[in-house]
Structures are given as C-alpha cells and as structure tokens.
DSSP file (Angstrom, degrees, kcal/mol; ACC not computed):
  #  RESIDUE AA STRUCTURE BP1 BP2  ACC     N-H-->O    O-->H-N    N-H-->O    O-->H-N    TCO  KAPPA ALPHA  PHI   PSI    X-CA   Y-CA   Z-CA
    1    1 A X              0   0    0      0, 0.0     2,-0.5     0, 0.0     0, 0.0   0.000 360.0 360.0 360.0 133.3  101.3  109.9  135.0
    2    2 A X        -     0   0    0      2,-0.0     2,-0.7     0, 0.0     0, 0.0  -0.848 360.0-143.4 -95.8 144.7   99.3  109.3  132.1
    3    3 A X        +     0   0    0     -2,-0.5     2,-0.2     2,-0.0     0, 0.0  -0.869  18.7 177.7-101.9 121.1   98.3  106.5  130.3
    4    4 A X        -     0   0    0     -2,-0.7     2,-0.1     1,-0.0    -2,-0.0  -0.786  16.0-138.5-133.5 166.7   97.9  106.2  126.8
    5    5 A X        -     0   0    0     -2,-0.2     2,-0.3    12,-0.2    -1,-0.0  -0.498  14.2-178.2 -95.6 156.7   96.9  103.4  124.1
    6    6 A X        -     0   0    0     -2,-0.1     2,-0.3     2,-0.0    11,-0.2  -0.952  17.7-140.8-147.8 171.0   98.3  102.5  120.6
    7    7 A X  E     -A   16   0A   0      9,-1.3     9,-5.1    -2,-0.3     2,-0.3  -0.769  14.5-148.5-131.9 151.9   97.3  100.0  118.0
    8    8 A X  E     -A   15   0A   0     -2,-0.3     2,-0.3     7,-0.3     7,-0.2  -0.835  18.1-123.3-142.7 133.4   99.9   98.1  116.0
    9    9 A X        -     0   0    0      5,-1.6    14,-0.1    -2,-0.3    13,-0.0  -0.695  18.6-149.3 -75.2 131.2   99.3   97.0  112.4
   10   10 A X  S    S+     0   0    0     -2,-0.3    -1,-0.1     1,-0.2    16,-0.0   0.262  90.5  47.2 -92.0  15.0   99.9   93.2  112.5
   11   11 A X  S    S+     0   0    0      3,-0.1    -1,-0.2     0, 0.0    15,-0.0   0.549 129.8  15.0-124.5 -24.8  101.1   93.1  108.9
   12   12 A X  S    S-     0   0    0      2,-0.1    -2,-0.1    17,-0.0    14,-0.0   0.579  97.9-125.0-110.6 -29.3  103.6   96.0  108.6
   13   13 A X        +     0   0    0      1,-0.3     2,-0.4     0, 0.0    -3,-0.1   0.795  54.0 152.6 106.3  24.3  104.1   96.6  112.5
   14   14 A X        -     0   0    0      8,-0.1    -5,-1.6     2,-0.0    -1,-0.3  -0.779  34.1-144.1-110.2 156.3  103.2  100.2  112.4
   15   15 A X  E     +A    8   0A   0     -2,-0.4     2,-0.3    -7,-0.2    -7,-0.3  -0.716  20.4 175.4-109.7 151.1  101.7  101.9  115.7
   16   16 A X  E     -A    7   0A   0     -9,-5.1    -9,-1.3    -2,-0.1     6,-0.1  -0.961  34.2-127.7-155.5 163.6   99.3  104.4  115.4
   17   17 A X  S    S+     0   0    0     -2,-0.3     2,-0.7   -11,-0.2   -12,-0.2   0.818  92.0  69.7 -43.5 -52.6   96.9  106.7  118.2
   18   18 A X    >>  -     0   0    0      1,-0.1     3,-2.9    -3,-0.1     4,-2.4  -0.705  69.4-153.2-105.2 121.4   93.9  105.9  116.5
   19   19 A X  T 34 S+     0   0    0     -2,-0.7     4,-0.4     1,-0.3    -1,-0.1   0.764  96.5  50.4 -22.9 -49.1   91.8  102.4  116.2
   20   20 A X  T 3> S+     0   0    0      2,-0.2     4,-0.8     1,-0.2    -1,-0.3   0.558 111.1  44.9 -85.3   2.0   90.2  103.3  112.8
   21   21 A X  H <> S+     0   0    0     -3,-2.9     4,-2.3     1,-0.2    -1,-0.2   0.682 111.3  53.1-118.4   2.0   93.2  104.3  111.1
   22   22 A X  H  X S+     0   0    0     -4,-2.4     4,-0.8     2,-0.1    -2,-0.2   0.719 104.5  51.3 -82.3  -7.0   94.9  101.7  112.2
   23   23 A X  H  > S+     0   0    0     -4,-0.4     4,-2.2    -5,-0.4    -2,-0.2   0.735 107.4  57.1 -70.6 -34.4   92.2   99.3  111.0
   24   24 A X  H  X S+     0   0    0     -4,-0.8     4,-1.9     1,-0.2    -3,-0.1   0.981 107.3  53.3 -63.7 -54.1   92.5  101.3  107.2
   25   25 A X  H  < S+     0   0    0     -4,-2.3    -1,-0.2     2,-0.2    -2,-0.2   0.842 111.1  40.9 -42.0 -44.1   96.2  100.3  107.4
   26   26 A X  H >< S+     0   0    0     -4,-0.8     3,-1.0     1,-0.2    -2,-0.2   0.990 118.5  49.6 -69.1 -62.8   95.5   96.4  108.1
   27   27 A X  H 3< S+     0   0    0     -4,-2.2    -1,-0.2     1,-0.3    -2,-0.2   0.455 102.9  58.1 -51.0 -23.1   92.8   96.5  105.6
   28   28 A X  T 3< S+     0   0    0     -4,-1.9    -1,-0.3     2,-0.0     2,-0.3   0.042  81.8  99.5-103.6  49.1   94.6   98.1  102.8
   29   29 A X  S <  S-     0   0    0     -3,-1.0     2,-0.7     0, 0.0     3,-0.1  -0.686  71.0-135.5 -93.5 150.8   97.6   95.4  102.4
   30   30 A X        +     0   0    0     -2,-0.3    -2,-0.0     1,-0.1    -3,-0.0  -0.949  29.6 176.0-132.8 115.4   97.2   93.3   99.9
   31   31 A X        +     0   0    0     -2,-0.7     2,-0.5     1,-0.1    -1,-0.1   0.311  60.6  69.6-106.2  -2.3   98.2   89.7  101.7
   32   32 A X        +     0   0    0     -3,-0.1    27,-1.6     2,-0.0     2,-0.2  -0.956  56.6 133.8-137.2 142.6   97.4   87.4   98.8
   33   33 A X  E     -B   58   0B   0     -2,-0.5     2,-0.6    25,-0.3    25,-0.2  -0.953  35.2-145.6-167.2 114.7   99.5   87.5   96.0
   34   34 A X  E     -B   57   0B   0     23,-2.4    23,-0.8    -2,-0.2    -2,-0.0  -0.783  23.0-112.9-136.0 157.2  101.3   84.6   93.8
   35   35 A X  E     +B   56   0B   0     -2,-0.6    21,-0.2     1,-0.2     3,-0.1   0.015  31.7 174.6 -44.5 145.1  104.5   84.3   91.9
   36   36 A X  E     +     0   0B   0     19,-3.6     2,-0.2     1,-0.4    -1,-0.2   0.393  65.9   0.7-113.9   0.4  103.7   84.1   88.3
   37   37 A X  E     -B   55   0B   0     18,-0.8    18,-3.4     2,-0.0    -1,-0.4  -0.754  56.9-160.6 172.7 139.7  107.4   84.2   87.1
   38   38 A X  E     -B   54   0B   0     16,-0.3     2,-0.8    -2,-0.2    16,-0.2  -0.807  10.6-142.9-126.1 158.0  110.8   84.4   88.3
   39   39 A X        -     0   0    0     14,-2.9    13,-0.9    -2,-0.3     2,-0.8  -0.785  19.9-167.7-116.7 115.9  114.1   85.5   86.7
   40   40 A X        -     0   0    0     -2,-0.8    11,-0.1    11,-0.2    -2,-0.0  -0.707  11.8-122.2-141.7 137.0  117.1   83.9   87.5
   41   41 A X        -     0   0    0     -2,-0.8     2,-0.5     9,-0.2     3,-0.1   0.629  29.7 -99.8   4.7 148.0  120.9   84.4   87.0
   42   42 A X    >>  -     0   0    0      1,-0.1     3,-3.9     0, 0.0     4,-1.3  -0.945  41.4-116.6 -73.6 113.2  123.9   82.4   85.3
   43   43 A X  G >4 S+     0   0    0     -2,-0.5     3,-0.6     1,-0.3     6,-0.2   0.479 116.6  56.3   5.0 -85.8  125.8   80.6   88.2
   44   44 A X  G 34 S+     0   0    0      1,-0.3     3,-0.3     2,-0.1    -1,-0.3   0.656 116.2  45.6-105.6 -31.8  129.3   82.9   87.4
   45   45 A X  G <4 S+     0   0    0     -3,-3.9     2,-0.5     1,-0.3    -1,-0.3   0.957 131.0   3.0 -90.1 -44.7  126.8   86.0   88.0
   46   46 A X  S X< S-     0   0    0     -4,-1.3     3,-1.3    -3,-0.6    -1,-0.3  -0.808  72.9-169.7-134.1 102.8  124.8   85.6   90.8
   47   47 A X  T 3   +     0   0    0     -2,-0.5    -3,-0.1    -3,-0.3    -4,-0.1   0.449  64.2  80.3 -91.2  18.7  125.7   82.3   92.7
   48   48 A X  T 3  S-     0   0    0      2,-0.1    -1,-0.3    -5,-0.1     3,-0.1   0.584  87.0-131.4 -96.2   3.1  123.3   81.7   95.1
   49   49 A X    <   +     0   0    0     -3,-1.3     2,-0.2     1,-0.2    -2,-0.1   0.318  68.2 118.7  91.7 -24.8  120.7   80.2   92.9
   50   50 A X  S    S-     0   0    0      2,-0.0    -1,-0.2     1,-0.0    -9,-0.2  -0.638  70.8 -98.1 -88.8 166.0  117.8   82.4   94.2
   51   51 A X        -     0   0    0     -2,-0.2   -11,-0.2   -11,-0.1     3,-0.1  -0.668  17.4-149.4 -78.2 134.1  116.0   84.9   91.5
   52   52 A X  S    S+     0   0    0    -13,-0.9    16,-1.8    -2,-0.2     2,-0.3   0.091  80.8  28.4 -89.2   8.5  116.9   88.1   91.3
   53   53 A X  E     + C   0  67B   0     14,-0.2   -14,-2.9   -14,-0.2     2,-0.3  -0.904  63.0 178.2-164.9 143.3  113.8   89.2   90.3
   54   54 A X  E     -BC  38  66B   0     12,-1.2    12,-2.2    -2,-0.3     2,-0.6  -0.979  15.2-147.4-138.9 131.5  110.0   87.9   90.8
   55   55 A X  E     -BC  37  65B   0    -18,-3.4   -19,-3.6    -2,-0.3   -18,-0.8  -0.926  11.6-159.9-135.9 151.0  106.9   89.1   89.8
   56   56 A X  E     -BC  35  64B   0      8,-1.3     8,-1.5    -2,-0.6     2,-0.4  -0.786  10.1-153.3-112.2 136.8  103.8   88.6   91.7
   57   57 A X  E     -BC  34  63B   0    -23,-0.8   -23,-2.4    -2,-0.5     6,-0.2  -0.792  21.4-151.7-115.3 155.9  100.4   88.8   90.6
   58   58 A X  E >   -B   33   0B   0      4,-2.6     3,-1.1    -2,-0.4   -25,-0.3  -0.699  32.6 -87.7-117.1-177.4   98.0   89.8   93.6
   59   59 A X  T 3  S+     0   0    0    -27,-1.6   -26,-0.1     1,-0.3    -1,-0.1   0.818 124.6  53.0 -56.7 -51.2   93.8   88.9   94.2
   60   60 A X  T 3  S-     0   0    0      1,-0.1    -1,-0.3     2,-0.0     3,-0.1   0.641 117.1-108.0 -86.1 -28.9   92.7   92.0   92.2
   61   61 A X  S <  S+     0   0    0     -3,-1.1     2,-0.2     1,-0.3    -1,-0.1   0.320  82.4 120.8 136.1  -5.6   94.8   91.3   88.7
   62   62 A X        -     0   0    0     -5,-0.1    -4,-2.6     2,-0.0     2,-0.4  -0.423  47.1-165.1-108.5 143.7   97.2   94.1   89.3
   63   63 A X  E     -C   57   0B   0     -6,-0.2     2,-0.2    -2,-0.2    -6,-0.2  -0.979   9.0-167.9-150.9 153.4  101.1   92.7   89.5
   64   64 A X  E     -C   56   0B   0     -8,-1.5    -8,-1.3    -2,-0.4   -10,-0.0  -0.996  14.5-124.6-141.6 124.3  103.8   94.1   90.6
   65   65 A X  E     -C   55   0B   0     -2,-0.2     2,-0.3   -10,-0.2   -10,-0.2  -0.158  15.6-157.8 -75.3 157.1  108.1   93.0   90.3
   66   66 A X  E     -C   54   0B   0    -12,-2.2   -12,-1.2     0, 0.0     2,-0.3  -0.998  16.2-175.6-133.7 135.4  110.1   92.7   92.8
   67   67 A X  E      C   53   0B   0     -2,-0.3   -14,-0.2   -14,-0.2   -15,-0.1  -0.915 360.0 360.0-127.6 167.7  114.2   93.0   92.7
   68   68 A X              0   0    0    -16,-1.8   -15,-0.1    -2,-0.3    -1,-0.1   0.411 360.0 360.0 -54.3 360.0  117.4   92.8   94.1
C-alpha cells in the first residue's frame, strides 16, 4: 500500500499533487471584491426581488458582471 498526499485549495476546493501549485491557485483568486451596482427586475418579470445581475469591482480596479 502506498501512501500519498494532496493539497486542497481552501477557496475553490480543488486538490492537487503538488504544494506549490497548489499555493499559485490560492494566491491567484481574487477574494476582495465590492458590488458597485446591481440590476434589478420588474416584480411581473422576475419575482423574487433579488438582481439579476451585479457587478463587482475587485482590489486591483478591474470589474467584472455577474448574471443569471
């Protein structure tokens, strides 16, 4: 029997063989990010009241939408 290791990214969850490239993974997410504008619906269209669309601007300037 062998025994072997993996590292798990604790921000996407992904495993991988090696330490450092799971360490590249961790380190390239970009975890802080805030809304700067949301879109939202007419009641008769989308009736749950949440936005169907968002966009988030992240620490570096760069922003990026998000949809249903």
């Amino acid at each position: 029997m062998k025994e072997t290791t993996c590292w798990k990214c604790d921000i996407c969850g992904t495993e991988y063989k090696d330490k450092k490239k799971c360490e590249q993974c961790e380190a390239g997410h970009k975890k802080k990010g805030k809304i700067v504008k949301m879109r939202h619906l007419p009641y008769t269209s989308y009736p749950s009241g949440y936005p169907d669309k968002i966009t988030v601007k992240f620490e570096n300037g760069v922003e990026k939408v998000y949809s249903m």
